[in-house]
N, C-alpha and C positions, 0 to 999 in steps of 0.2 A: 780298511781305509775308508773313510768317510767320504760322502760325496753328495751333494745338495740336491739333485737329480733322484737320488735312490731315495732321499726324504721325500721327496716328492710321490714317489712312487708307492712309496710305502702308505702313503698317505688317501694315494688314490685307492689301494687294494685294501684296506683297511676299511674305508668308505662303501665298497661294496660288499663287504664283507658279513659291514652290518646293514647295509638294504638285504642284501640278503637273508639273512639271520627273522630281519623284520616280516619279510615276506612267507616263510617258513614259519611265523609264530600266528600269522595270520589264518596260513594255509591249514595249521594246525587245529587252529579254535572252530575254523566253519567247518572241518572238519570231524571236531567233536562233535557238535551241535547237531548237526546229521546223523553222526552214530548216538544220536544222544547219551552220550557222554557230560558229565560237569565241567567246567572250566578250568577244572582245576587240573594244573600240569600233570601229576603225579597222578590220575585218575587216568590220563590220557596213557603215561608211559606203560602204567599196569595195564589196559587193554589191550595196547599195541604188544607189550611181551605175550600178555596170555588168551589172547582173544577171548572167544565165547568161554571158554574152562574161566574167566573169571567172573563174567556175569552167571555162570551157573553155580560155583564155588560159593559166591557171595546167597544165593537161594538159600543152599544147605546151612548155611550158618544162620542168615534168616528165621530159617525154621528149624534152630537150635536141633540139628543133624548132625553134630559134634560132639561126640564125649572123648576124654579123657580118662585111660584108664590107668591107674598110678598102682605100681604094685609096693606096700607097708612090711616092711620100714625101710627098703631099700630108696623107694622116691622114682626108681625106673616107671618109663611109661609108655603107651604106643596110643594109637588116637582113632578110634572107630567111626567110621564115618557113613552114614547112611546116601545110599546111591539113589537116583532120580526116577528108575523105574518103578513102573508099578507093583513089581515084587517090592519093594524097599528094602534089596539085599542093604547089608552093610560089611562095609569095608576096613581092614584092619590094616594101618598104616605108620610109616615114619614120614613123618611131611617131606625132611630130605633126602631121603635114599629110596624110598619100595611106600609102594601100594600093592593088594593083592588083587586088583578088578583087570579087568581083560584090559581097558584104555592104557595102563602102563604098559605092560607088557607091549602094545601093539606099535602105539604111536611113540611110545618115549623109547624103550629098548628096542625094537626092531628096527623102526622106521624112522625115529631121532626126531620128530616132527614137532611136539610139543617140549616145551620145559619141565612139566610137570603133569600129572593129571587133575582133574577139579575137584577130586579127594584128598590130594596132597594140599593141593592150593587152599582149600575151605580148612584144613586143618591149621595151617600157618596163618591164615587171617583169624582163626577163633582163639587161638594160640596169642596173638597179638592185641586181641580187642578184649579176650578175657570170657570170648561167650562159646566157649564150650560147658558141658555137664562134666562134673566132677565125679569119679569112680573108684572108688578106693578097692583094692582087693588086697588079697595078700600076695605076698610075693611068688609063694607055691602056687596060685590061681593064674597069677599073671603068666607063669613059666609054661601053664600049661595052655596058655593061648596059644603062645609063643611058638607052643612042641607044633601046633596044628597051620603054623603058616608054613 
């Protein structure tokens, strides 16, 4: 049932709704700015999901830490990704399931802490931007990566 009152009401909450809204888009930006962070929305929501794992992720892709290794003719692939210490182990991964570096195991399976680790992450942005190293192997090569994770 309609009633002129509830338009009313509706009207007020709706008002605030979007002061609020306003006020949170606000809180947002000076909030980037400090983490310096871009303004760009979507810059902000990927740091707030993956914190520091993404300003580090973004390093390794940087400094093309990324390859790609594609096992011929099948097209299967898995994505190596070189890690930040001064060893520069590297790391054999699927961006969405497994990494083999201690940070998954720790924070993502045991401890549920992170979404990812910043080996999975920099695989999935070099994945998307196009800037990984490209590896062709053969498929018995690739298999025998494989045998060793």
């Amino acid at each position: 049932m309609y009633s002129p009152g509830a338009s009313v009401g509706l009207q007020v909450a709706l008002g605030e709704l979007k002061m609020e809204l306003t006020r949170l888009e606000i809180s947002e930006t000076r909030h980037s700015r400090q983490m310096g962070i871009s303004g760009d929305p979507r810059t902000f929501s990927l740091h707030f999901l993956f914190g520091k794992n993404l300003e580090r992720a973004t390093k390794i892709v940087d400094q093309r830490g990324v390859k790609k290794i594609s096992g011929q003719p099948s097209g299967r692939s898995i994505f190596q990704v070189v890690g930040e210490s001064r060893r520069k182990e590297e790391y054999f991964c699927f961006p969405e399931h497994y990494c083999a570096c201690y940070s998954f195991f720790y924070d993502i399976v045991n401890r549920g802490e992170q979404l990812c680790c910043k080996h999975q992450l920099a695989a999935r942005l070099a994945a998307a931007l196009g800037a990984f190293i490209d590896v062709n192997v053969s498929d018995e090569q690739l298999a025998l990566l494989l045998i060793k994770l």
